[in-house]
ZAMARGU-4260 file (C-alpha; in steps of 0.2 Angstrom, whole numbers, plus 5000, padded with zeros to 4 digits):
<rodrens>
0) 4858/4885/4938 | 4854/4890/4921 | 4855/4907/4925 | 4870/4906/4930 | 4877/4895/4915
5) 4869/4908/4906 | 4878/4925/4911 | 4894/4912/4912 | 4892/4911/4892 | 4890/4928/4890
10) 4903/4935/4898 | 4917/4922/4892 | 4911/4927/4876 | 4913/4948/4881 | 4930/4944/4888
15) 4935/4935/4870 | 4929/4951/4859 | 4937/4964/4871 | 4955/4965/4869 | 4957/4975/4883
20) 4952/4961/4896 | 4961/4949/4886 | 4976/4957/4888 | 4972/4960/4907 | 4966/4943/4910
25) 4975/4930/4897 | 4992/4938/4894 | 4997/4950/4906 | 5001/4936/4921 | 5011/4925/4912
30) 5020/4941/4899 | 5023/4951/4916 | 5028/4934/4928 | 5042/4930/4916 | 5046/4947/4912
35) 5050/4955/4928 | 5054/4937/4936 | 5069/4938/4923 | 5075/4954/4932 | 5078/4945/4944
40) 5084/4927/4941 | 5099/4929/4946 | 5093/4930/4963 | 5109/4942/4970 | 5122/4952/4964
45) 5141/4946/4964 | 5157/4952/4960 | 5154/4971/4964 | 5166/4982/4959 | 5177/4988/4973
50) 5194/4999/4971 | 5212/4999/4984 | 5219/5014/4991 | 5236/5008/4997 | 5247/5019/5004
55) 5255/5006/5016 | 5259/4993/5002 | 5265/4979/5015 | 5262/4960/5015 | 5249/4962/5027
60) 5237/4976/5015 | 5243/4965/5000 | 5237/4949/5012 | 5219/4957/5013 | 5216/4963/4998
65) 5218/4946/4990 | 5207/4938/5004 | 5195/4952/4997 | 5198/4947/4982 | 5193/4930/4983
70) 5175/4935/4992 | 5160/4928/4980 | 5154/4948/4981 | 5169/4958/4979 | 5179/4962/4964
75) 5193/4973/4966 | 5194/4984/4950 | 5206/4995/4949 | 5220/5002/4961 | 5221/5021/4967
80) 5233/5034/4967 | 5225/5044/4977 | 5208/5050/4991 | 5199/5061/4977 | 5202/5049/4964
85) 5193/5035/4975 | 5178/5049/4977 | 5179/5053/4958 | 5176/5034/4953 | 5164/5032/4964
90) 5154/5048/4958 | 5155/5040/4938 | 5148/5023/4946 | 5163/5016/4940 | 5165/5008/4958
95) 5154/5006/4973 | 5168/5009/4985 | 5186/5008/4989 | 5196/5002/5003 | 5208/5014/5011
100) 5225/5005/5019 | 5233/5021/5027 | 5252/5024/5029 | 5260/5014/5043 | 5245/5002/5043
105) 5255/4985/5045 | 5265/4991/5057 | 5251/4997/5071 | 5244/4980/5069 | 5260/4971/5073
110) 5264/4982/5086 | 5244/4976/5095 | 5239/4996/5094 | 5226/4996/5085 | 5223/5004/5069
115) 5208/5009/5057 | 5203/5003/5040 | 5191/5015/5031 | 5180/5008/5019 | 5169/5021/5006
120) 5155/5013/4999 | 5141/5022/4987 | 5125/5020/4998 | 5114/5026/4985 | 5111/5009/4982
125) 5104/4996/4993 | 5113/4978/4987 | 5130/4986/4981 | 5134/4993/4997 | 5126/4981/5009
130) 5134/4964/5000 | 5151/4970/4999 | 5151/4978/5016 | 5146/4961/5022 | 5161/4952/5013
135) 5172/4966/5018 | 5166/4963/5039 | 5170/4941/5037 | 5189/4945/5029 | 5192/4958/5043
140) 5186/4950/5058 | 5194/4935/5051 | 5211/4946/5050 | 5209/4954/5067 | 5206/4935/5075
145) 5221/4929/5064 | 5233/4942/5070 | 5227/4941/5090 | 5231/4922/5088 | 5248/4926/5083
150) 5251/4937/5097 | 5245/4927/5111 | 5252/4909/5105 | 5271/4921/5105 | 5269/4925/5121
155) 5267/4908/5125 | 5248/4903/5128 | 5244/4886/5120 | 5234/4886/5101 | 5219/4881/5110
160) 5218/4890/5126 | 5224/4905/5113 | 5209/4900/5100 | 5196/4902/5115 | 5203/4919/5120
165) 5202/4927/5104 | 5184/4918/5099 | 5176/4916/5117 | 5159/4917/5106 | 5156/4910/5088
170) 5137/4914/5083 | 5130/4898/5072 | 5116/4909/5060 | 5104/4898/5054 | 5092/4906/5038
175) 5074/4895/5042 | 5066/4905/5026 | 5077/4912/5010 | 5092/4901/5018 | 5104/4908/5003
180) 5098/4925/5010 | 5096/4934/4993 | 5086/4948/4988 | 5078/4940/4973 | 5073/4924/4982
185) 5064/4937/4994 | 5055/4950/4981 | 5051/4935/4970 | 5038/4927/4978 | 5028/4945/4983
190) 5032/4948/4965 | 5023/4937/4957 | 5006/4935/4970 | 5007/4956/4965 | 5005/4950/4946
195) 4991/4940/4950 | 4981/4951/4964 | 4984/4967/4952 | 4979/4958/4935 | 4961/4950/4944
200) 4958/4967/4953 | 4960/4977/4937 | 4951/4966/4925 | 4936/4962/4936 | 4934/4980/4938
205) 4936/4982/4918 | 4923/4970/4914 | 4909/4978/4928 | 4910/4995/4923 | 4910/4991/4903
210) 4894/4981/4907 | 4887/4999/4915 | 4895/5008/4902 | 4886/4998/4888 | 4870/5000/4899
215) 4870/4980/4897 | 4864/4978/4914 | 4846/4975/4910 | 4850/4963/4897 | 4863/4951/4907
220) 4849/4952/4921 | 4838/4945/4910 | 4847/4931/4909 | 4850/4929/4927 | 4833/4930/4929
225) 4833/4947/4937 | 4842/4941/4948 | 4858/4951/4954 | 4866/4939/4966 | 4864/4922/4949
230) 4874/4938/4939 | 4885/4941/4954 | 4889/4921/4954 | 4889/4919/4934 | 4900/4931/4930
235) 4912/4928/4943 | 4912/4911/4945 | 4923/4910/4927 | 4935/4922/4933 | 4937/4912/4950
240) 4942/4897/4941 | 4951/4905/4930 | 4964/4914/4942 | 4965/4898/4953 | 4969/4891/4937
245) 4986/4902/4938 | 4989/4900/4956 | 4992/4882/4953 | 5002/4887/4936 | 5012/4898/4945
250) 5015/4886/4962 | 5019/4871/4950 | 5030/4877/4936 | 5035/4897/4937 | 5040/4897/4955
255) 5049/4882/4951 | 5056/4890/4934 | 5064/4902/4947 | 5069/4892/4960 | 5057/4895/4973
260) 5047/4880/4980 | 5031/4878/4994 | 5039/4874/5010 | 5021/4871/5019 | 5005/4860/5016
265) 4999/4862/4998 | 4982/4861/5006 | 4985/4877/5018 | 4994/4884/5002 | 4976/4883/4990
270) 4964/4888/5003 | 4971/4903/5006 | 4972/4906/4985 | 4954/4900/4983 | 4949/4912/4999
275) 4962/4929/4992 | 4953/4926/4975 | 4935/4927/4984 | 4938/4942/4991 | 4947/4951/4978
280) 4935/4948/4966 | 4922/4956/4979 | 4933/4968/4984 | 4936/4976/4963 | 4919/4973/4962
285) 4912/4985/4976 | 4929/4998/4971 | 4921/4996/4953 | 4903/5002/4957 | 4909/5019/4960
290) 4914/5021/4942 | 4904/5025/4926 | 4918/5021/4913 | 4931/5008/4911 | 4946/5021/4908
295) 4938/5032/4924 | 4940/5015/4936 | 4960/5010/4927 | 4965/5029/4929 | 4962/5028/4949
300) 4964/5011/4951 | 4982/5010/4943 | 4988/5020/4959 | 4984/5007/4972 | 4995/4992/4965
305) 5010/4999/4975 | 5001/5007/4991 | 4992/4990/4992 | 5006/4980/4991 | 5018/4990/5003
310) 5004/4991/5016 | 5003/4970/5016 | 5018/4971/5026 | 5029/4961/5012 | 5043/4975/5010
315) 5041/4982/5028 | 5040/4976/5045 | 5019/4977/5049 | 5022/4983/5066 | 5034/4997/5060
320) 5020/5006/5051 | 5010/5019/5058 | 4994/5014/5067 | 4982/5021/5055 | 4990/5014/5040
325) 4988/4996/5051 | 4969/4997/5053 | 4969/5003/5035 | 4978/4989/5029 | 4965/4976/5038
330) 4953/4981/5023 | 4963/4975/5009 | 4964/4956/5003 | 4984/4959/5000 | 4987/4962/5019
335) 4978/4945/5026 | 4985/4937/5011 | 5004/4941/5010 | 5006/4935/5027 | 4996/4917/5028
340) 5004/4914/5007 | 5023/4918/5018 | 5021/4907/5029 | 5015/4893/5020 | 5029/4898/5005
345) 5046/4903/5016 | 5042/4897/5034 | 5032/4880/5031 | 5018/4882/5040 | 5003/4873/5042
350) 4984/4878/5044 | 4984/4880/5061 | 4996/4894/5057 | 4985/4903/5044 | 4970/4900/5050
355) 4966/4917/5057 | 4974/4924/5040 | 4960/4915/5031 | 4944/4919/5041 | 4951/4937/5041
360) 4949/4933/5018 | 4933/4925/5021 | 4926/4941/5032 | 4934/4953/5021 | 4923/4943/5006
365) 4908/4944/5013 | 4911/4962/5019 | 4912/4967/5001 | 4900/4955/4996 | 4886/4963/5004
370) 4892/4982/4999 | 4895/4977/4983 | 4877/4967/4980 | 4869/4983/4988 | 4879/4996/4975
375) 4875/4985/4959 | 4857/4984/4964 | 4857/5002/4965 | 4865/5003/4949 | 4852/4991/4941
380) 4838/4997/4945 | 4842/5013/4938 | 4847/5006/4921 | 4831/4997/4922 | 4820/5009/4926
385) 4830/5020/4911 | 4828/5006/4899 | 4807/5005/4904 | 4804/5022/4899
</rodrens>
């Protein structure tokens, strides 16, 4: 136990007089948590600009665009003269899109022909076309239901009977996680556990290959007692509070800051924290063994935040991913993780649901565990045998 108090001391005291890992370890979560959480605080975009092309000018075009108008997501901005001035606005990003009303457009509704209504929207960009669109698709098939109704109720069936024909079916959507159905609410949370997973893994890495780098290796294991699994223990034992610490800051005041709250067991919730942060700290210890210098393990390592992070399965259907990017996935602590923390987070589940997501942490730790014990002894005994002659 002493040992391990020992190399405990030490290396709180390594982390204090290296600004590098206090950077990593003290400031980056909460700097980067506020920082890129404020991106996105406003959850959604509203009020999107949109532009009329109305060559029909009736009281029905002038109906809809006001019903467009009044959507939360649409703002119409400006009127157009003409077809290349809509493209034109669109090209300057001045709009996202424009409505087209074409000539004769009332009157092929009245007359129950039919007609269309072309909408242009910049799809360069995922949220300004898809919100719009949405808006756009609720006043139209509102329109179309509205102008049906009036046709059949004039040629004499009853409101009811008439109601029922036009709406035989009325789907009733119900949102179990994200129930506002915004984008922030959804890259929020996987934005903040990234923070977290990225900063641990990058600064345990930091402080293992500076101790090789310094050659301090025989010196810490003196106070382990030459014992690698007491510096193992010591040495990460601070950081494993310490980045439970901010799981529980994070759960209890910056996900609420930003309006995003545990919907499952808080006990299913820490388990799965206490067992991500076992088996990262393992896992950027073994990556770490490869490297000889602190710069050479940040250089390569600062590539993996987003492959790791896109192969969990957050962003993008698991099952929609090549096979052999799933069985690559299975080795990397986000992948288990991200699915037991969405669960608990957005869905409410309880451990029987994460269960399987957990022992798949706790094998992934002691997988490391092993390889990474056997690569530091390796390691060890060289800068012992170095230090002897």
């Amino acid at each position: 136990m002493r040992g391990i108090l020992r190399v405990a001391n030490y290396e709180i005291k390594q982390l204090f007089n290296d600004h590098s890992l206090i950077l990593t370890f003290l400031l980056a979560p909460i700097m980067y948590a506020f920082f890129l959480g404020s991106i996105y605080i406003n959850k959604d975009i509203e009020e999107v600009p949109i532009a009329i092309l109305d060559l029909d000018n009736s009281p029905t075009s002038r109906s809809l665009i006001r019903a467009m108008d009044a959507t939360q997501q649409i703002n119409i901005a400006e009127h157009l003269t003409s077809f290349s001035e809509g493209v034109d606005e669109i090209n300057k990003l001045n709009i996202q899109g424009f409505v087209y009303f074409p000539n004769g457009f009332e009157a092929q509704l009245l007359s129950m022909k039919g007609t269309d209504l072309a909408v242009y929207l910049n799809t360069s960009q995922f949220l300004p076309s898809n919100n719009p669109n949405k808006d756009l698709q609720k006043v139209l098939i509102t329109a179309g239901a509205g102008i049906r109704l009036k046709y059949y109720m004039a040629h004499g069936v009853d409101p009811e009977n008439a109601t029922q024909i036009v709406m035989p079916l009325q789907p009733d959507v119900r949102g179990i996680a994200n129930p506002l159905n915004t984008y922030g609410g959804f890259l929020l949370p996987g934005l903040f556990i990234l923070i977290l997973h990225q900063t641990l893994l990058f600064g345990i890495g930091e402080s293992f290959t500076k101790d090789r780098q310094k050659k301090a290796l025989p010196q810490i294991l003196g106070l382990a007692n030459g014992q690698i699994h007491i510096y193992f223990i010591g040495k990460l034992s601070f950081y494993l509070l310490l980045y439970f610490a901010y799981f529980l800051l994070f759960l209890t005041t910056i996900f609420p800051i930003f309006n995003l709250n545990v919907h499952g067991s808080w006990d299913s919730m820490l388990l799965i924290a206490l067992a991500m942060s076992l088996a990262v700290l393992m896992f950027g210890v073994f990556i770490s063994s490869f490297f000889r210098t602190q710069v050479g393990f940040l250089e390569i390592i600062a590539f993996s935040s987003y492959p790791l992070f896109l192969m969990s399965g957050f962003s993008w259907p698991f099952q929609s991913m090549p096979v052999w990017i799933q069985y690559l996935a299975q080795f990397s602590p986000m992948t288990p993780f991200m699915q037991a923390f969405t669960k608990v987070l957005e869905l409410g589940a309880d451990w029987e649901h994460v269960a399987f997501n957990v022992i798949h942490l706790i094998l992934l730790f002691i997988l490391y565990g092993f390889a990474a014990m056997y690569r530091w002894s390796r390691i060890a005994d060289k800068q012992l045998r170095a230090s002897a002659l």
